[in-house]
Wavefront OBJ file of the C-alpha trace (Angstrom):
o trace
v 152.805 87.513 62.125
v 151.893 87.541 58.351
v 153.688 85.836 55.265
v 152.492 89.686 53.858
v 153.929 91.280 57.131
v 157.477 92.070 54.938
v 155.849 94.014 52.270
v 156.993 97.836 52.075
v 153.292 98.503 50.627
v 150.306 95.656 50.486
v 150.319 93.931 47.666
v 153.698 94.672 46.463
v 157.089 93.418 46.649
v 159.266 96.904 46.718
v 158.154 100.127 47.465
v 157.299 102.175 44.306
v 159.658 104.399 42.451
v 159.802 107.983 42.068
v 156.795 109.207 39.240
v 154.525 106.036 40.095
v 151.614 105.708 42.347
v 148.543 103.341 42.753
v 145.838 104.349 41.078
v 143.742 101.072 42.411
v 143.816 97.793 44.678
v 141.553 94.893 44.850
v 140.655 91.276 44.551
v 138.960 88.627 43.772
v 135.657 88.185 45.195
v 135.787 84.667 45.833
v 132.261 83.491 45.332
v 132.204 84.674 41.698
v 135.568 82.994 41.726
v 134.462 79.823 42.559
v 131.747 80.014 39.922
v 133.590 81.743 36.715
v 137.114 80.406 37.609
v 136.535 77.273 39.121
v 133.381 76.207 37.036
v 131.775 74.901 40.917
v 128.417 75.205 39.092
v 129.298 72.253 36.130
v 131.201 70.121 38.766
v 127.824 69.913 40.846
v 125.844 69.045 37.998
v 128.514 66.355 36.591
v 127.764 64.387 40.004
v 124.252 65.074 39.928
v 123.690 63.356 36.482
v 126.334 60.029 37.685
v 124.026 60.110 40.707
v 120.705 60.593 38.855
v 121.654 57.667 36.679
v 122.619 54.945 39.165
v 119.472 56.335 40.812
v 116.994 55.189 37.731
v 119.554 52.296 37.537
v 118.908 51.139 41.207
v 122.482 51.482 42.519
v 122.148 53.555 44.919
v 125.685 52.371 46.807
v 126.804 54.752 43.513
v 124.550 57.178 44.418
v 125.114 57.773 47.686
v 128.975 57.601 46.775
v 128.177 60.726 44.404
v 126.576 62.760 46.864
v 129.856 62.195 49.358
v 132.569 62.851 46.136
v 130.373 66.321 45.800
v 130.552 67.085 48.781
v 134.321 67.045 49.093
v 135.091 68.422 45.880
v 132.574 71.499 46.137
v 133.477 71.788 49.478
v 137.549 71.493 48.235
v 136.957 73.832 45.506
v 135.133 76.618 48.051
v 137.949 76.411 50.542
v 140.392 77.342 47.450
v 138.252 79.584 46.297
v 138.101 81.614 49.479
v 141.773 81.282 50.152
v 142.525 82.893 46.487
v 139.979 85.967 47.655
v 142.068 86.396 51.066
v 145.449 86.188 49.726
v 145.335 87.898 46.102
v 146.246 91.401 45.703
v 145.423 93.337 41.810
v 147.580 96.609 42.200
v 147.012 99.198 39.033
v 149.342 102.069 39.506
v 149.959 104.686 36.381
v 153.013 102.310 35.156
v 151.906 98.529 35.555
v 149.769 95.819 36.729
v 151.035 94.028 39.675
v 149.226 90.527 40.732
v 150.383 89.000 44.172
v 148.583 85.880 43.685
v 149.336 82.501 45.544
v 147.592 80.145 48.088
v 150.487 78.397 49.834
v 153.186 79.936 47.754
v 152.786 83.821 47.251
v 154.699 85.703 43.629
v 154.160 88.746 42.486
v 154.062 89.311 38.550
v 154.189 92.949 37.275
v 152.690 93.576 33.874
v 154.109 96.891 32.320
v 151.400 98.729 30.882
v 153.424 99.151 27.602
v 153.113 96.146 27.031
v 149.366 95.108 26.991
v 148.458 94.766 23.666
v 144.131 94.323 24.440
v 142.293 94.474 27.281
v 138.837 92.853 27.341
v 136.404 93.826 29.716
v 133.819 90.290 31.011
v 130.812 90.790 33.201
v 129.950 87.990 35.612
v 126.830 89.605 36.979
v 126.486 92.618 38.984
v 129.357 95.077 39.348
v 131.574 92.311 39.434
v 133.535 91.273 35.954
v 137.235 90.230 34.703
v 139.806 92.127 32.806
v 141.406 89.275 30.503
v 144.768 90.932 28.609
v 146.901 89.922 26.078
v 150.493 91.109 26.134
v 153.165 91.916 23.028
v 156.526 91.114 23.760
v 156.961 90.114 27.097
v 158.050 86.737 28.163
v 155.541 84.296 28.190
v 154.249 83.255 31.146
v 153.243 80.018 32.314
v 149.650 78.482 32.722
v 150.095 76.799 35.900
v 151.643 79.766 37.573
v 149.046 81.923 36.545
v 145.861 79.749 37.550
v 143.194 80.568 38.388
v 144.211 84.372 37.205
v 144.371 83.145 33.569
v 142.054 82.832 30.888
v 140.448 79.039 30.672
v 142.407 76.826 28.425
v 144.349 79.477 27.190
v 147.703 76.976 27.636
v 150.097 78.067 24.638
v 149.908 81.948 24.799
v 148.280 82.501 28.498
v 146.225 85.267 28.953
v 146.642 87.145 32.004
v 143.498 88.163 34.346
v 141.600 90.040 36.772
v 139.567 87.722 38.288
v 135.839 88.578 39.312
v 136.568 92.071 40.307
v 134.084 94.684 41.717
v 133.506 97.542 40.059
v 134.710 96.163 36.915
v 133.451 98.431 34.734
v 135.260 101.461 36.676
v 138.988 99.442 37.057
v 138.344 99.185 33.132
v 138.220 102.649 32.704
v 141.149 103.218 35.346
v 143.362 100.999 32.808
v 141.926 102.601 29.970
v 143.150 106.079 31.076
v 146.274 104.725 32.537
v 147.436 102.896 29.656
v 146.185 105.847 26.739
v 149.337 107.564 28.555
v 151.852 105.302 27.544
v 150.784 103.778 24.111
v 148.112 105.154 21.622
v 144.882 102.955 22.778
v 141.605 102.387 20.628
v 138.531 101.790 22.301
v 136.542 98.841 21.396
v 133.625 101.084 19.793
v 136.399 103.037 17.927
v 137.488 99.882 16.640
v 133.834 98.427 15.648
v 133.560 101.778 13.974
v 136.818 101.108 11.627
v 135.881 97.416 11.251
v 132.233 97.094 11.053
v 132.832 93.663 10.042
v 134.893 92.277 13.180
v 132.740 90.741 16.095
v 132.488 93.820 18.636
v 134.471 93.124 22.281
v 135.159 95.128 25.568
v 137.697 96.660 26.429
v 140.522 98.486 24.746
v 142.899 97.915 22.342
v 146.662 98.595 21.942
l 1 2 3 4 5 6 7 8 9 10 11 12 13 14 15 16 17 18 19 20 21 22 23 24 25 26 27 28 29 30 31 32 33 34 35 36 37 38 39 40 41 42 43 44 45 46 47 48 49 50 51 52 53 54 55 56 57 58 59 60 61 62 63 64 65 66 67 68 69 70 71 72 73 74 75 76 77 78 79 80 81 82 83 84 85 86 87 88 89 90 91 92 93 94 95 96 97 98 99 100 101 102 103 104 105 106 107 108 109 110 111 112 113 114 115 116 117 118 119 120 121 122 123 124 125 126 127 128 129 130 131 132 133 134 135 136 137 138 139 140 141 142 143 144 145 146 147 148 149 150 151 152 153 154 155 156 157 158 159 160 161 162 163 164 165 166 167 168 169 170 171 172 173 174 175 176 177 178 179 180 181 182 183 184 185 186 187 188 189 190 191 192 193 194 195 196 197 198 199 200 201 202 203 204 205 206
């Protein structure tokens, strides 16, 4: 039996109300995770240069010590990585963003599309990108119980994300549509075209 087993529809807490419907379902794929989200990449190369240097510097005691702390950590940081990808749910229906995120203890956070104030669209390679958003009015939201589904270092106003999702570029457009519904939207190249002047970005714009 699954933690998930209670849930009336995957990925959500409650089944949904009369006039809403899923328009899309997905998650994290977790290798692109590990890279983009949990920066796997710079932590191998941090214990490569400690280990390079007490290599030229003859310690290798400290050397050998660097190759076991990588090993853990990487090997740490891919487990987490993977779990994220198997228990994460993104739910876009034509009302809200629902994330059911959580390792070892699961929440679900709905985002009303009424309130996303931008949406900005970040390839990682591939098909595979995240959807970063900034809200309005809604209660903010805490870094640590967003993480790793949050914009890096983003700790006083956290930013909400999609995390290395395939088909990116399509789920964009989903929102896009979705959201034009409920609140006038500009596109980002309708906005470049207003503001030459501003620094293009992805996405749309409340």
């Amino acid at each position: 039996m699954s933690e998930y087993d209670h849930e009336p529809v995957r990925g959500l807490p409650e089944a949904l109300p009369e006039g809403e419907h899923i328009l899309w379902q997905g998650a994290p794929d977790w290798k692109r995770m590990a890279r983009s989200a949990l920066h796997i990449r710079l932590v191998l190369l941090y214990f490569a240069v400690i280990g390079g240097l007490a290599v030229v510097q003859g310690d290798m005691p400290t050397a050998g010590a660097m190759v076991v702390f990588a090993a853990i950590v990487t090997g740490f940081l891919t487990l987490y990585a993977y779990g994220v990808g198997r228990t994460t749910v993104y739910t876009l229906t034509n009302k809200r963003i629902v994330l059911r995120i959580g390792v070892a203890l699961n929440k679900c956070i709905n985002i009303p599309l009424s309130e996303i104030e931008t949406a900005d669209l970040k390839m990682l390679g591939g098909d595979t990108g995240s959807i970063v958003l900034s809200l309005k009015g809604m209660p903010r939201m805490g870094y640590t119980m967003l993480w790793p589904h949050a914009r890096s270092l983003r700790f006083v106003r956290p930013q909400p994300m999609l995390r290395a999702i395939p088909d990116a570029q399509g789920v964009a457009k989903q929102l896009f549509d979705a959201t034009v519904q409920l609140q006038p939207v500009v596109s980002a190249n309708d906005a470049a075209r207003r503001a030459p002047l501003q620094p293009e970005m992805e996405g749309l714009t409340a």
